[in-house]
LOVOMI-805026 format. One record per residue: residue number from 1; residue in one letter; chain; x, y, z of N, C-alpha, C in turn. Coordinates in nm, 2 decimals, padded with zeros to 4 digits. Layout:
NUM:a:A:X:Y:Z:X:Y:Z:X:Y:Z
...
***
This chain:
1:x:A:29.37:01.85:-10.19:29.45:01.73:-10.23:29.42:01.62:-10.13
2:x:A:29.42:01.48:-10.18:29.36:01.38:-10.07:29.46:01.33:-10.03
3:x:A:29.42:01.31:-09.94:29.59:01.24:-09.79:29.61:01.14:-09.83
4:x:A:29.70:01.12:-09.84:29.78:01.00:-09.86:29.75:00.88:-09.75
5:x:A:29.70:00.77:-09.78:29.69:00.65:-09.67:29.81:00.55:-09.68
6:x:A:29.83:00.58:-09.54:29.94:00.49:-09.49:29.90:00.33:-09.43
7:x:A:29.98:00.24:-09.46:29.95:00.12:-09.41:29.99:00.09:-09.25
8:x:A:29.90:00.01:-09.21:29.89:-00.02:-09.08:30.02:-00.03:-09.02
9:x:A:30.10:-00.12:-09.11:30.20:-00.21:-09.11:30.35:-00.09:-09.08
10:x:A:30.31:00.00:-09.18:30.42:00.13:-09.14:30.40:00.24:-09.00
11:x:A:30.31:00.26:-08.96:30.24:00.32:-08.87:30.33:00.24:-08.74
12:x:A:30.29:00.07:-08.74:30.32:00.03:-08.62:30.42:00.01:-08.60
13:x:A:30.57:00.05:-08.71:30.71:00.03:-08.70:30.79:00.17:-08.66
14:x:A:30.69:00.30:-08.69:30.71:00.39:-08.61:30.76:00.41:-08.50
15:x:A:30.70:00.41:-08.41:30.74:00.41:-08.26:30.86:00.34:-08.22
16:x:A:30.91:00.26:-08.30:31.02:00.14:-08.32:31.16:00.24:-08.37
17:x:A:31.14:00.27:-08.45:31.23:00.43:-08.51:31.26:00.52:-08.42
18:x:A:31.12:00.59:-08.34:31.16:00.66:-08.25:31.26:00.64:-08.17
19:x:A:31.21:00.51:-08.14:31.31:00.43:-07.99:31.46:00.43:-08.04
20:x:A:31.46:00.40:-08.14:31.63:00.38:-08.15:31.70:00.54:-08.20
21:x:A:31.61:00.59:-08.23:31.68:00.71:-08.29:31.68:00.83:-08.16
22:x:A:31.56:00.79:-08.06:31.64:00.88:-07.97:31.72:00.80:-07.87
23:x:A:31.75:00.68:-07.87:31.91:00.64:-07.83:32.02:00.71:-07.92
24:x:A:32.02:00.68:-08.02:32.08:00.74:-08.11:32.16:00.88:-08.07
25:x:A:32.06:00.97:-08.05:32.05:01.12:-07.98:32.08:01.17:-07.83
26:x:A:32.11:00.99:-07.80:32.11:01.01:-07.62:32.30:01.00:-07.64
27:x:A:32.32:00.93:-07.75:32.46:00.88:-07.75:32.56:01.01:-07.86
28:x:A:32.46:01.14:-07.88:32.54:01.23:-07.95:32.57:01.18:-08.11
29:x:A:32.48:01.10:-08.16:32.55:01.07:-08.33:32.45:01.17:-08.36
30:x:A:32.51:01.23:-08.52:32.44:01.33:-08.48:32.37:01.30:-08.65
31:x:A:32.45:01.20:-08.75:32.36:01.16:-08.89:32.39:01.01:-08.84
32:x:A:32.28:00.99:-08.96:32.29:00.83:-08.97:32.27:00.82:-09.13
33:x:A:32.28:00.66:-09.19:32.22:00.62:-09.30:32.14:00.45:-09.28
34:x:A:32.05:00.50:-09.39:31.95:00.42:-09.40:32.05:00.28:-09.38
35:x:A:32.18:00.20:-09.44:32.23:00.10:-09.38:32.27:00.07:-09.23
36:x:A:32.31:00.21:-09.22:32.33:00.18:-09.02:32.24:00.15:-08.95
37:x:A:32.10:00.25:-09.02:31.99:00.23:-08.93:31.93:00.11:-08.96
38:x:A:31.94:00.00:-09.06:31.92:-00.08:-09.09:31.99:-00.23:-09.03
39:x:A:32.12:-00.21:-08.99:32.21:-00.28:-08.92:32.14:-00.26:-08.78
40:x:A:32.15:-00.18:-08.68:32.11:-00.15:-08.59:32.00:-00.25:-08.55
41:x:A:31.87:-00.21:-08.69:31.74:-00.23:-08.61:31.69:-00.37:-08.70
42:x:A:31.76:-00.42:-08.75:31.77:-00.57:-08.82:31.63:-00.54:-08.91
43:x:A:31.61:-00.44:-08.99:31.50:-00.40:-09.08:31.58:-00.36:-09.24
44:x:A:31.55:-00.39:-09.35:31.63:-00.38:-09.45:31.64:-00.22:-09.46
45:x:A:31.74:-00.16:-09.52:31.73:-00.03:-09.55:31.64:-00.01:-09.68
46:x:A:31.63:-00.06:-09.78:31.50:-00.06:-09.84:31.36:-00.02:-09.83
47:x:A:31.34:-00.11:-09.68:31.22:-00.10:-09.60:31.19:00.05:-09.54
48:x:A:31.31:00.07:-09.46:31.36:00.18:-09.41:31.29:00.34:-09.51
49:x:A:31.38:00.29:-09.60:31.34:00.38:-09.69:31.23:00.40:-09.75
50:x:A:31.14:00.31:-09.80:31.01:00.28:-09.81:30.92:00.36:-09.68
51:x:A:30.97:00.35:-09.57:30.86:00.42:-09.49:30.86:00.56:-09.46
52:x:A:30.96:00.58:-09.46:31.03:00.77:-09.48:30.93:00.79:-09.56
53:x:A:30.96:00.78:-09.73:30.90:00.82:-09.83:30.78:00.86:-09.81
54:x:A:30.70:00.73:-09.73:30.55:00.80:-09.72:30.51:00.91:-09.66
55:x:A:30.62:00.99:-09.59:30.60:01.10:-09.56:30.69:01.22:-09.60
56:x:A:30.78:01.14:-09.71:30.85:01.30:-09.81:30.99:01.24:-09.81
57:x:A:31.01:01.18:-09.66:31.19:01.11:-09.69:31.25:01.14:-09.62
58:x:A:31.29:01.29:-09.58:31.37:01.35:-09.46:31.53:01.33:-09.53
59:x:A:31.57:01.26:-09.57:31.72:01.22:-09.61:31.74:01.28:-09.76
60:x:A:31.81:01.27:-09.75:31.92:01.28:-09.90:32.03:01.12:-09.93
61:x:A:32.03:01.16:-10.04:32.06:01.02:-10.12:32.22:01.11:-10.10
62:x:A:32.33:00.96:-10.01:32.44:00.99:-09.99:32.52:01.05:-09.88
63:x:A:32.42:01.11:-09.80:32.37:01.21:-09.68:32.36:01.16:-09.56
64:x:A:32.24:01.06:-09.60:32.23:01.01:-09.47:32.07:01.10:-09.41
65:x:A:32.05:01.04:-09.31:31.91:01.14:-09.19:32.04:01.23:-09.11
66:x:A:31.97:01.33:-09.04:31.98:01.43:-08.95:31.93:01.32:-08.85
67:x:A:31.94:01.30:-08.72:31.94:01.22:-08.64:31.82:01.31:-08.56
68:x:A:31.90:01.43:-08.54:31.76:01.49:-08.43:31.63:01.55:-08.53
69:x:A:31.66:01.56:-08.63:31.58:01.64:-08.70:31.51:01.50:-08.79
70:x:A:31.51:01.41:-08.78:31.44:01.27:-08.80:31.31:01.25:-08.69
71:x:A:31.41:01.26:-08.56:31.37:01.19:-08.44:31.20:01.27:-08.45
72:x:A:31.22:01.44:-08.46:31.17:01.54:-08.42:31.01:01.51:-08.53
73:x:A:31.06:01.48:-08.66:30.95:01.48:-08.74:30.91:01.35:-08.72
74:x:A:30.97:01.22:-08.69:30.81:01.12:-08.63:30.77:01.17:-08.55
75:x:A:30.81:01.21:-08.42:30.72:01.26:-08.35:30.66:01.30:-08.32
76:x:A:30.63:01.43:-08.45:30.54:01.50:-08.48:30.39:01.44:-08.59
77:x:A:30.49:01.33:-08.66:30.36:01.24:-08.69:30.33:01.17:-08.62
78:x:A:30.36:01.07:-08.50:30.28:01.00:-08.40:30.20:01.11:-08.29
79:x:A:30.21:01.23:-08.33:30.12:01.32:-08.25:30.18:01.38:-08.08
80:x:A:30.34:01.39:-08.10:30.40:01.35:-07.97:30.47:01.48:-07.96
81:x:A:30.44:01.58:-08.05:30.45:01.75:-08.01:30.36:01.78:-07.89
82:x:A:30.27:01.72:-07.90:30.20:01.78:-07.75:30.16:01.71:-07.65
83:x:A:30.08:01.73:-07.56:30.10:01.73:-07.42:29.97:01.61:-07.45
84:x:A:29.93:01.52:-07.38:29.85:01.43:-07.39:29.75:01.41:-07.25
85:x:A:29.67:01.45:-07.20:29.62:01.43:-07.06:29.55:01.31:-06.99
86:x:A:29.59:01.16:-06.95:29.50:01.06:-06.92:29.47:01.02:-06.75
87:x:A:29.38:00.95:-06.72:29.36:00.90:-06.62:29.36:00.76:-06.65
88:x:A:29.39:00.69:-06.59:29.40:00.53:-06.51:29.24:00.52:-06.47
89:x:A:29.20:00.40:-06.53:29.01:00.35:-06.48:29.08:00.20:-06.39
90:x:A:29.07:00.19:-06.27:29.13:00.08:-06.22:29.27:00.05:-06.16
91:x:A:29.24:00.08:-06.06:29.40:00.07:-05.98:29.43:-00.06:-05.94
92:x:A:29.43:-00.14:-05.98:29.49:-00.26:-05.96:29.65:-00.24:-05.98
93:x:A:29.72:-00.41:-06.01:29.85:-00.43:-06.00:29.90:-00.36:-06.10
94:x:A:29.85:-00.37:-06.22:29.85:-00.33:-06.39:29.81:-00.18:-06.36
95:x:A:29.72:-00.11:-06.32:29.72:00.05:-06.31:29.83:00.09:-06.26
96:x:A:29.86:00.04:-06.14:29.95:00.07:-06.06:30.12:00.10:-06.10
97:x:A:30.09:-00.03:-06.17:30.25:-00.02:-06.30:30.26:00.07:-06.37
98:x:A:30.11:00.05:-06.44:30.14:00.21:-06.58:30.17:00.35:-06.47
99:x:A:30.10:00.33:-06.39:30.09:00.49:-06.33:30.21:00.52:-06.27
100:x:A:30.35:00.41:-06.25:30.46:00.47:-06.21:30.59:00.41:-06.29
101:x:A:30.52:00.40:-06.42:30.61:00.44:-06.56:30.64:00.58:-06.61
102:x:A:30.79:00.57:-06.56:30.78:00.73:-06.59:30.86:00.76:-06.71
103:x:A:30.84:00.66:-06.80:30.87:00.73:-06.94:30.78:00.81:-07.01
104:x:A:30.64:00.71:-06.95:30.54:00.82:-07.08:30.50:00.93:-07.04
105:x:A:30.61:00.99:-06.97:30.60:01.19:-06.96:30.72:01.21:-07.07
106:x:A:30.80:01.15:-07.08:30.90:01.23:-07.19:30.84:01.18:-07.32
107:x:A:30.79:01.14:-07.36:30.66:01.10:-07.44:30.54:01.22:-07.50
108:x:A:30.50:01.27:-07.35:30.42:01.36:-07.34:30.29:01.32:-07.33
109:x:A:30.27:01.21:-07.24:30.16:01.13:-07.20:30.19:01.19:-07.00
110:x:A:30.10:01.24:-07.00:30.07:01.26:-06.85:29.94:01.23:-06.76
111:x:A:29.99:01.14:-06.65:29.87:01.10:-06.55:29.84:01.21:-06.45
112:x:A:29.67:01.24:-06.48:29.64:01.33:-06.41:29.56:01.28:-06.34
113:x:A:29.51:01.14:-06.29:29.40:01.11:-06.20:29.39:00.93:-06.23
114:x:A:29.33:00.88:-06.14:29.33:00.70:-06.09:29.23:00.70:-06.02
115:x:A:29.14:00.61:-06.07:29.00:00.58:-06.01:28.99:00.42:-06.02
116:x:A:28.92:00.40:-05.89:28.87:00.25:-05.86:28.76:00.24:-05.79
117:x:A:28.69:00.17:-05.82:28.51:00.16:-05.74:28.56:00.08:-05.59
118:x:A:28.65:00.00:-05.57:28.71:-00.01:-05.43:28.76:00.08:-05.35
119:x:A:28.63:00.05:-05.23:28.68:00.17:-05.15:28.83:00.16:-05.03
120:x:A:28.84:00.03:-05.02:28.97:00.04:-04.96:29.11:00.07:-05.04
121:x:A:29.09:00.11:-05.15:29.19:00.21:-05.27:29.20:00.33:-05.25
122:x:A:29.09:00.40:-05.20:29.07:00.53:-05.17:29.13:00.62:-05.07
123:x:A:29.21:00.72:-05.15:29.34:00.77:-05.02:29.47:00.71:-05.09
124:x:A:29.49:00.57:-05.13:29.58:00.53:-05.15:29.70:00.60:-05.23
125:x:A:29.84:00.66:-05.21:29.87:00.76:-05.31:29.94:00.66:-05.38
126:x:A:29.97:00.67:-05.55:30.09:00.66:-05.63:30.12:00.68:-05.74
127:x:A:30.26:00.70:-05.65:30.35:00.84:-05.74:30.30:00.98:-05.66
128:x:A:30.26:01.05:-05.80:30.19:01.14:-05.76:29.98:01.18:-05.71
129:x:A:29.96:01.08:-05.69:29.84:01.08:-05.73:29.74:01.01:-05.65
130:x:A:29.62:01.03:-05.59:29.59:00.94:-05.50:29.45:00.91:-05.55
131:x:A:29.43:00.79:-05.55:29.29:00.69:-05.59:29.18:00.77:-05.52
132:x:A:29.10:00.77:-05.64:29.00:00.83:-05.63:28.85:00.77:-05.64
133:x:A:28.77:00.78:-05.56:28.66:00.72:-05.61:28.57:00.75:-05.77
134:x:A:28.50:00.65:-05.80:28.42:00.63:-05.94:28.32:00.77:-05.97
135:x:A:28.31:00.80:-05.84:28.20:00.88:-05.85:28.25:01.06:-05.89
136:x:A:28.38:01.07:-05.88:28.46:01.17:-05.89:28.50:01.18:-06.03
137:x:A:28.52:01.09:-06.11:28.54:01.08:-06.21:28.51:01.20:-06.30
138:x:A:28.36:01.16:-06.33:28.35:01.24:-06.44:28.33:01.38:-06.45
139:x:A:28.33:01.44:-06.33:28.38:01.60:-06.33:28.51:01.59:-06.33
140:x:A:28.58:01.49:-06.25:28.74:01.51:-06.28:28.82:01.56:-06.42
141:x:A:28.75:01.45:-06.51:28.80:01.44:-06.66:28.71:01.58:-06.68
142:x:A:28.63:01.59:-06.69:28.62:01.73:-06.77:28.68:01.92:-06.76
143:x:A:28.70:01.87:-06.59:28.79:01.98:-06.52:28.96:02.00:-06.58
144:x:A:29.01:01.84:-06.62:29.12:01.87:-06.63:29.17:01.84:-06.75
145:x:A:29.12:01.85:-06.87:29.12:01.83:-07.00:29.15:01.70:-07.06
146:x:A:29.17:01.59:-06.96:29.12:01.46:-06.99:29.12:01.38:-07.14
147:x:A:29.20:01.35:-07.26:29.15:01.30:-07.38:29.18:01.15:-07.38
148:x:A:29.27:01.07:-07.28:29.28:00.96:-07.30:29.22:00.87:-07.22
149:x:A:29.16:00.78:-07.20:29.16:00.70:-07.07:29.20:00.56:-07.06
150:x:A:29.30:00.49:-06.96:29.34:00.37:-06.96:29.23:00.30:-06.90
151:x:A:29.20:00.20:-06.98:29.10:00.14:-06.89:29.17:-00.02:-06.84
152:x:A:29.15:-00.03:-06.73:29.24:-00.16:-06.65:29.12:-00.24:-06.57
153:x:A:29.06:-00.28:-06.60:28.90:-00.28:-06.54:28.85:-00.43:-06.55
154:x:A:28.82:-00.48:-06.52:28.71:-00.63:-06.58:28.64:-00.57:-06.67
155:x:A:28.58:-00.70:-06.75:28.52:-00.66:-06.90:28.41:-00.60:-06.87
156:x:A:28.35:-00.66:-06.73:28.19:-00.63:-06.76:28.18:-00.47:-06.67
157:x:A:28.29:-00.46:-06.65:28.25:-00.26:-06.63:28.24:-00.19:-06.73
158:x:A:28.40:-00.24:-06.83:28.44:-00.15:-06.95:28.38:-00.09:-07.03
159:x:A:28.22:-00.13:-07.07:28.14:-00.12:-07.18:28.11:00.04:-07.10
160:x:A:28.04:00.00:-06.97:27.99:00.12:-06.92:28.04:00.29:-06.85
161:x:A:28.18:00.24:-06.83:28.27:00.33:-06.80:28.28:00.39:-06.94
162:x:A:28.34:00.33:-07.05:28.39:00.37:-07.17:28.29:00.48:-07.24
163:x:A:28.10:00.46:-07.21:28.01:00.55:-07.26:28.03:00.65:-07.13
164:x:A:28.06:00.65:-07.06:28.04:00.77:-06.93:28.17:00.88:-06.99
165:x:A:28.31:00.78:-07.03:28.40:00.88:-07.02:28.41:00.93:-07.16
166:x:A:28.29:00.87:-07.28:28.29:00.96:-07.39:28.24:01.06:-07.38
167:x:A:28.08:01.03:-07.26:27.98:01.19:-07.26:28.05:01.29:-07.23
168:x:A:28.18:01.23:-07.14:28.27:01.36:-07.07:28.38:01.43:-07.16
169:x:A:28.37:01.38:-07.31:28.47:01.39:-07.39:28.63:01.35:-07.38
170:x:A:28.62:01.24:-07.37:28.74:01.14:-07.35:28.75:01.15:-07.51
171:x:A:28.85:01.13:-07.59:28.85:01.10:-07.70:28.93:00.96:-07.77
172:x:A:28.97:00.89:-07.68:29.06:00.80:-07.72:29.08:00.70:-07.59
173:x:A:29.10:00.60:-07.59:29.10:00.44:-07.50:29.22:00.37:-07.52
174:x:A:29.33:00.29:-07.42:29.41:00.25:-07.40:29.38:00.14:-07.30
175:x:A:29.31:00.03:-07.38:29.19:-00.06:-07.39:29.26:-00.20:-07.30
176:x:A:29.29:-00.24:-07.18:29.34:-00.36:-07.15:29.23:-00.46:-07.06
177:x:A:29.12:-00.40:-07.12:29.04:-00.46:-07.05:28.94:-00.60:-07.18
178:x:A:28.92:-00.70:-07.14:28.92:-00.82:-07.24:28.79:-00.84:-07.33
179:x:A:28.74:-00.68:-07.36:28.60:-00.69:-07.42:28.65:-00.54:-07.56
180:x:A:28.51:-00.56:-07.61:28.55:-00.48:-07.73:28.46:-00.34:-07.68
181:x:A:28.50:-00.23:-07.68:28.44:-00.11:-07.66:28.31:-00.07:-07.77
182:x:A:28.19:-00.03:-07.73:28.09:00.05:-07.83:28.11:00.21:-07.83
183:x:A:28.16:00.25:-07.87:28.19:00.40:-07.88:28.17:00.44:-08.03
184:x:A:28.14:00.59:-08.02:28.12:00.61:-08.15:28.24:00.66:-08.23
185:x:A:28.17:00.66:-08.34:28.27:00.70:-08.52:28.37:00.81:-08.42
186:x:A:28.47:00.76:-08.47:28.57:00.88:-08.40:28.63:00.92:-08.30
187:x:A:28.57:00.83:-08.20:28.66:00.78:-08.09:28.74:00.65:-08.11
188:x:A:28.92:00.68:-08.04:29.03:00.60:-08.09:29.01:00.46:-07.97
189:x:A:29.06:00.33:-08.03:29.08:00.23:-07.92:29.18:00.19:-07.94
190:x:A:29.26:00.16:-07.88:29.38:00.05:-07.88:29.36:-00.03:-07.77
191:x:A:29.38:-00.16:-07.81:29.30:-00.25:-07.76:29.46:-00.34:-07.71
192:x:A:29.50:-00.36:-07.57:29.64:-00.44:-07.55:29.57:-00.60:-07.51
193:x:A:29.55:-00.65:-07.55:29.51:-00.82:-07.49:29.66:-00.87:-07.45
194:x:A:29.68:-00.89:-07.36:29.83:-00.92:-07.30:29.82:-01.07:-07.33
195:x:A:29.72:-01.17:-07.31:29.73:-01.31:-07.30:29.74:-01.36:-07.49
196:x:A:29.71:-01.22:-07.59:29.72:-01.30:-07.72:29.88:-01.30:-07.74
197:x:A:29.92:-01.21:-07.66:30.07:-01.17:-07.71:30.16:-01.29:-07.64
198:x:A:30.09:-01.36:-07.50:30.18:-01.47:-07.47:30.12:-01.59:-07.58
199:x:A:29.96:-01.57:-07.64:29.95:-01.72:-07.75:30.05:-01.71:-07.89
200:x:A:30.05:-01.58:-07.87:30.15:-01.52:-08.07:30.28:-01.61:-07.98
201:x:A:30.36:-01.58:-07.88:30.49:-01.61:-07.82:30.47:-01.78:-07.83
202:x:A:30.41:-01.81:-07.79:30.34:-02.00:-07.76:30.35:-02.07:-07.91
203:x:A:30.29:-02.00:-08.01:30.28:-02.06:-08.13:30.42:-02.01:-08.18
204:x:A:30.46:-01.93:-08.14:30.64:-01.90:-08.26:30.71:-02.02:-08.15
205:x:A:30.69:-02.04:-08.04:30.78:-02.10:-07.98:30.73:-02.28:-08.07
206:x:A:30.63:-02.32:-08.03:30.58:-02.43:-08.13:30.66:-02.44:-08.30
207:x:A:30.60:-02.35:-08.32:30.70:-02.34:-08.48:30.82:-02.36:-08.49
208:x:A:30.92:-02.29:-08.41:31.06:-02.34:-08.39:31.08:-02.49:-08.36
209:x:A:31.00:-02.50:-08.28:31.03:-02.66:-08.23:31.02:-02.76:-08.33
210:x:A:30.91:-02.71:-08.35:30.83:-02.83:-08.53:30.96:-02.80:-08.62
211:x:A:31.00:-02.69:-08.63:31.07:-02.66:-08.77:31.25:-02.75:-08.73
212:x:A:31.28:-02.74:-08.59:31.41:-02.79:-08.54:31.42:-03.01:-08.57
213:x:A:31.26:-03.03:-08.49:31.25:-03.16:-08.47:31.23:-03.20:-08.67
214:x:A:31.19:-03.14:-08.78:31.20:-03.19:-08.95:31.33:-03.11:-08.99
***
């Protein structure tokens, strides 16, 4: 039977679901319906509904969702049943932040290692974890099952780190570095450009203004 393809557009409102539904579960509700959850998350219940479906629905008409037993099956589609293993490429201000975020362990994103080609980084501990040099790397990731890697780096390393930590079987990139990665068919990128997200903020702020001053 051929898989059903899902649009981009439902995929990236996912995680968005998660979020409120395990507040939801932090606050003991234990159903919901597609209007509440619609009120809540200022998304139509329509929509709502529409995105469930693509994966069977989970609800009953009248019913409502199971709250924990909702929460439980995205999570299991965003791939968040298991344990995730990454290293940090660049200990800067930005590595430094991700690496002592400690939500993405309840997540099941875990930091197993932080590397920086600066040797006055080296020794440095945080959190749990102390900066490592470049050259440690790639026995590191292969020792410790390694599938993710954040790359925090200037562009003109990225290209070359990114083929080093494929040969070691990295399988996936958490890309905040400002170039496009060459990797092959099948390795994942997510690419965060933080300065497009303040231009997207710049031009809705412009738009408001245009649309207030006519």
């Amino acid at each position: 039977m051929e898989e059903k393809i899902i649009s981009q557009a439902v995929i990236a409102r996912l995680p968005r679901y998660l979020r409120y539904l395990g507040e939801l579960k932090d606050s003991n509700v234990e159903r919901i319906s597609s209007m509440e959850l619609s009120d809540l998350m200022n998304v139509t219940a329509s929509q709502i509904r529409q995105d469930f479906n693509n994966f069977g629905g989970f609800g009953q008409q009248g019913y409502g969702y199971k709250v924990n037993y909702l929460y439980d099956e995205i999570a299991k589609i965003l791939g968040l049943n298991k344990t995730h293993h990454l290293i940090i490429v660049g200990a800067g201000n930005l590595g430094q932040a991700l690496a002592n975020y400690m939500n993405f362990e309840r997540r099941g994103f875990h930091f197993k290692g932080i590397f920086d080609s600066d040797e006055s980084l080296h020794g440095k501990k945080i959190r749990d974890m102390y900066v490592q040099s470049m050259d440690e790397m790639e026995s590191f990731v292969k020792e410790n099952d390694i599938d993710i890697a954040v790359l925090t780096i200037p562009k003109n390393g990225a290209v070359k780190v990114a083929e080093q930590l494929v040969n070691c079987g990295v399988k996936a990139f958490w890309n905040f570095a400002h170039t496009d990665l060459n990797v092959p068919a099948g390795i994942v990128v997510e690419n965060v450009h933080l300065s497009d997200s303040l231009m997207k903020l710049s031009y809705k702020i412009t738009r408001n203004e245009s649309e207030i001053m006519h």
